[in-house]
C-alpha positions in Angstrom: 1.7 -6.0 14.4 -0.2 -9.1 12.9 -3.3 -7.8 14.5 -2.7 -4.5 12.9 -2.1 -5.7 8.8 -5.9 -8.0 9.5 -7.2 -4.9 10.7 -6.2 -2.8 7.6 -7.4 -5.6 5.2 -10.9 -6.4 6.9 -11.4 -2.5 6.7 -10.6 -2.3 3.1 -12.6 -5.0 2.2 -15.6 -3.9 4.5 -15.7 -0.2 3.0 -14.3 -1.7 -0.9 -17.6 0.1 -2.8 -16.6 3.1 -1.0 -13.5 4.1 -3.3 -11.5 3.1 -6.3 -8.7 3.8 -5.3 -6.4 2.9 -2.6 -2.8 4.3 -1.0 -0.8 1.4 1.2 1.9 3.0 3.2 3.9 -0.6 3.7 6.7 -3.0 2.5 5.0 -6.2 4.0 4.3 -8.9 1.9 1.5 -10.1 3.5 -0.3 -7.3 2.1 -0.4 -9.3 -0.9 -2.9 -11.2 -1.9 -5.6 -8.3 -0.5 -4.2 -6.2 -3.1 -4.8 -8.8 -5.7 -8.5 -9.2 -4.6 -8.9 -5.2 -4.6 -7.7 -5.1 -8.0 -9.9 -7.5 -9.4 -12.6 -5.6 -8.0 -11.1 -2.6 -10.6 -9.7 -0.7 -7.4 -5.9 0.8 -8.3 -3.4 0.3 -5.8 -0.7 2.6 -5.2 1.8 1.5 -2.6 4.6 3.6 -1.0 7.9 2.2 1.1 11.3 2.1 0.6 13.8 0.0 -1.6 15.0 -2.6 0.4 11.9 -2.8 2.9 9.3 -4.1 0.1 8.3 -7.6 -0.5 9.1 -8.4 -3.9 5.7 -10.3 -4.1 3.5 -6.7 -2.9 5.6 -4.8 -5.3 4.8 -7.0 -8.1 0.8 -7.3 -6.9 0.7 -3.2 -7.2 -0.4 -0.9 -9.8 2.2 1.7 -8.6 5.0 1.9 -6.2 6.4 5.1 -4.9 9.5 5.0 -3.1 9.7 7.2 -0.2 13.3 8.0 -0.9 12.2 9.6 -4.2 10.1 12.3 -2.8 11.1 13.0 0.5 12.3 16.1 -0.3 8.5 17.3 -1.3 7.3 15.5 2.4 9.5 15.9 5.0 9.2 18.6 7.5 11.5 21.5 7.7 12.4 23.1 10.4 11.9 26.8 10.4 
């Protein structure tokens, strides 16, 4: 998993003049202080998880949080 969250970061910052903005699908703190440096590169941050399994810190850090909870109706699969 740690391997994982320094793969995401080195690939945001490697490819950061390709985009402004950026979508993290995670609750993990660690993701913190990346999403600090993106911003003050101008890059808005939108993160998506759930209440309870977001650091406090990385919710704080974002520009916008979406909680899964509050449109799962729009994403989840149907069956049918």
């Amino acid at each position: 998993k740690a391997n994982l969250d320094i793969e995401i970061v080195v690939d945001m910052f490697n490819t950061v003049d390709q985009y402004d903005r950026v979508v993290l699908f995670s609750g993990d703190g660690d993701f913190e202080r990346a999403i600090e440096l993106l911003r003050s590169k101008n890059t808005h941050i939108t993160v998506v998880s759930t209440e309870g399994m977001i650091a406090r810190e990385l919710r704080n850090a974002t520009d916008r949080y979406i909680d899964l909870n509050d449109i799962r109706e729009q994403i989840e699969k149907t069956e049918g």
